[in-house]
Residue frames as qw, qx, qy, qz and C-alpha x, y, z in Angstrom:
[[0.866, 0.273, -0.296, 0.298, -18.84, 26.99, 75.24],
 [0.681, -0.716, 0.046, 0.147, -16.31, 27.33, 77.96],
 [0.515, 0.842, -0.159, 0.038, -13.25, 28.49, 77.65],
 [0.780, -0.007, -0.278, 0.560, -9.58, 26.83, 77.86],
 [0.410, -0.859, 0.289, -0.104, -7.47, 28.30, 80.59],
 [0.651, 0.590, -0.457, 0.137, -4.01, 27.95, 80.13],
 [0.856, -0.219, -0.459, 0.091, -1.93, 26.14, 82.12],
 [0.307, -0.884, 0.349, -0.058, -0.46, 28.35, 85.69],
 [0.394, 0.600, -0.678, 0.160, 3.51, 27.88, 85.75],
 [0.919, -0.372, -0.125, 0.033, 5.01, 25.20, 88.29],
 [0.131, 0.889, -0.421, 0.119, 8.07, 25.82, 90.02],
 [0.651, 0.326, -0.676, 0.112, 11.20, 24.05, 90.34],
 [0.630, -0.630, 0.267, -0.367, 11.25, 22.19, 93.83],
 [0.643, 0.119, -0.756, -0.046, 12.61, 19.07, 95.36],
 [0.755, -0.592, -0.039, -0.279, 12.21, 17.11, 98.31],
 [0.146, -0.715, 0.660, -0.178, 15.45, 16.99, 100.77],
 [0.825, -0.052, -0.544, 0.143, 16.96, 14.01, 101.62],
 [0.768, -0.581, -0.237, 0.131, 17.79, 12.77, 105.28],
 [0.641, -0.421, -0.049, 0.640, 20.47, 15.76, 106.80],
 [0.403, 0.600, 0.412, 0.554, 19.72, 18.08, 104.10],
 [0.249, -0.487, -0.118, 0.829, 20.78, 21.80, 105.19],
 [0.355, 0.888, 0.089, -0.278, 19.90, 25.04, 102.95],
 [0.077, 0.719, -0.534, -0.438, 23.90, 24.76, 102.21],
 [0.274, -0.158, 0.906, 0.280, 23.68, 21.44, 100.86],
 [0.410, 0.711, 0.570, -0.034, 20.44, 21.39, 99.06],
 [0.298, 0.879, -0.164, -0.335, 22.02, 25.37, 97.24],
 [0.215, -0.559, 0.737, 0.313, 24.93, 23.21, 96.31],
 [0.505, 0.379, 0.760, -0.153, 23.03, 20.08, 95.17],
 [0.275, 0.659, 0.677, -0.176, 20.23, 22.17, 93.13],
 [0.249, 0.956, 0.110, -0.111, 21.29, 25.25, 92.54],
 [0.831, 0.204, 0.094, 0.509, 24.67, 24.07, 91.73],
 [0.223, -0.975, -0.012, -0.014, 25.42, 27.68, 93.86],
 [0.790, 0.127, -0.323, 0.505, 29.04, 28.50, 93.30],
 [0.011, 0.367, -0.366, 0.855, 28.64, 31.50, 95.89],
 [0.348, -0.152, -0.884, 0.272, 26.96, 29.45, 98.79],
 [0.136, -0.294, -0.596, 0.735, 25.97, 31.97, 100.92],
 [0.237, 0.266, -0.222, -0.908, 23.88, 33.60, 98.08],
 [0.469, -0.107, -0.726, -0.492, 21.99, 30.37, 97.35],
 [0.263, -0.350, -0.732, 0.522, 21.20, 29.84, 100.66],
 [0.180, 0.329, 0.306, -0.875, 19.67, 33.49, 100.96],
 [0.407, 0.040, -0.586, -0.700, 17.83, 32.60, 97.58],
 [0.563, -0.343, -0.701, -0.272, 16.35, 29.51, 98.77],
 [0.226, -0.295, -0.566, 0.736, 15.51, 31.20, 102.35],
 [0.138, 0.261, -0.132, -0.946, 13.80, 33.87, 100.38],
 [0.371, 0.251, -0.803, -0.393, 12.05, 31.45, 98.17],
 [0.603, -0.310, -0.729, -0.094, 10.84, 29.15, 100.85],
 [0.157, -0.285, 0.386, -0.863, 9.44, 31.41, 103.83],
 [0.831, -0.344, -0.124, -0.420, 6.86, 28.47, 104.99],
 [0.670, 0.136, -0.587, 0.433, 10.41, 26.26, 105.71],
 [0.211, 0.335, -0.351, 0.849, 10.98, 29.50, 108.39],
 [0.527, -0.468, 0.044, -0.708, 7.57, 29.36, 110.58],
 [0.823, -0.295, -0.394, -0.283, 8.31, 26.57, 112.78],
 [0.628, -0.748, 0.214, 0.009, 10.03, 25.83, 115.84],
 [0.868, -0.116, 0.339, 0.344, 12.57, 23.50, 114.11],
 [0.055, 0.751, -0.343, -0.562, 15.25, 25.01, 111.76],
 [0.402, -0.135, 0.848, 0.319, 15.79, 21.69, 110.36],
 [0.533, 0.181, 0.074, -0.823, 14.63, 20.75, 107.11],
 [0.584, -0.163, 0.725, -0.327, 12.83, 18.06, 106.73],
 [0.315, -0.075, 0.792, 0.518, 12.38, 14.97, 104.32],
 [0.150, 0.676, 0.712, 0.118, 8.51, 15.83, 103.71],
 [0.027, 0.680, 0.051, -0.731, 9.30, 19.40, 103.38],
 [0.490, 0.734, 0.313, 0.352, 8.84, 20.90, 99.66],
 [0.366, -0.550, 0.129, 0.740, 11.63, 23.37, 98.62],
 [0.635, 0.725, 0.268, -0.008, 11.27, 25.37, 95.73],
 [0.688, -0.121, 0.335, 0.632, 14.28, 25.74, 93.67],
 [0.140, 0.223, 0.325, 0.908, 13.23, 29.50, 91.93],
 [0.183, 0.141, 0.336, -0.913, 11.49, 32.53, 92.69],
 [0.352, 0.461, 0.717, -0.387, 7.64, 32.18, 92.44],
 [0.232, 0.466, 0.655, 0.548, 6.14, 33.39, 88.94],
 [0.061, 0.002, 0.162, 0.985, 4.88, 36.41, 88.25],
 [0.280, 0.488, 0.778, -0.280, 0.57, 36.53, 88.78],
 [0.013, -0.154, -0.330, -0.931, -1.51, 37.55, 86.56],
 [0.195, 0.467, 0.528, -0.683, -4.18, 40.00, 87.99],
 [0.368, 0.745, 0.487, -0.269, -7.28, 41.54, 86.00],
 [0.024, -0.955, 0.148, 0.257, -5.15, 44.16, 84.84],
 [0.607, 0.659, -0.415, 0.159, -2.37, 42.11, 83.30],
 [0.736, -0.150, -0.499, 0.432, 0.77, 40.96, 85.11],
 [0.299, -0.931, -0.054, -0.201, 1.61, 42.37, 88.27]]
């Protein structure tokens, strides 16, 4: 008999709209009332946004709106 595997978390994301910045999207989402601090969150957060030539981000980008879950290794969480 096989055994149920529970379901892996899903973080919060969304998908920009046309002109979307890091400060408008921390405002927006993260409803940041210290700007510069959601910005470094979602910068932190979304380090595939940061490998491309463009800074911009774009409408087909995924952003994730919270840090990444916790994994769990062999050993328990890590």
């Amino acid at each position: 008999m096989a055994s149920i595997q529970p379901l892996s978390p899903v973080r919060r994301s969304c998908r920009p709209i046309e002109g979307d910045t890091y400060e408008s999207i921390a405002t927006r989402e993260l409803r940041a009332a210290d700007i510069p601090e959601g910005v470094a969150s979602l910068r932190g957060w979304n380090p595939h946004l940061g490998n491309r030539r463009s800074l911009d981000i774009l409408v087909s980008d995924v952003v994730f709106l919270e840090a990444p879950p916790k994994v769990m290794n062999q050993g328990g969480w890590a």
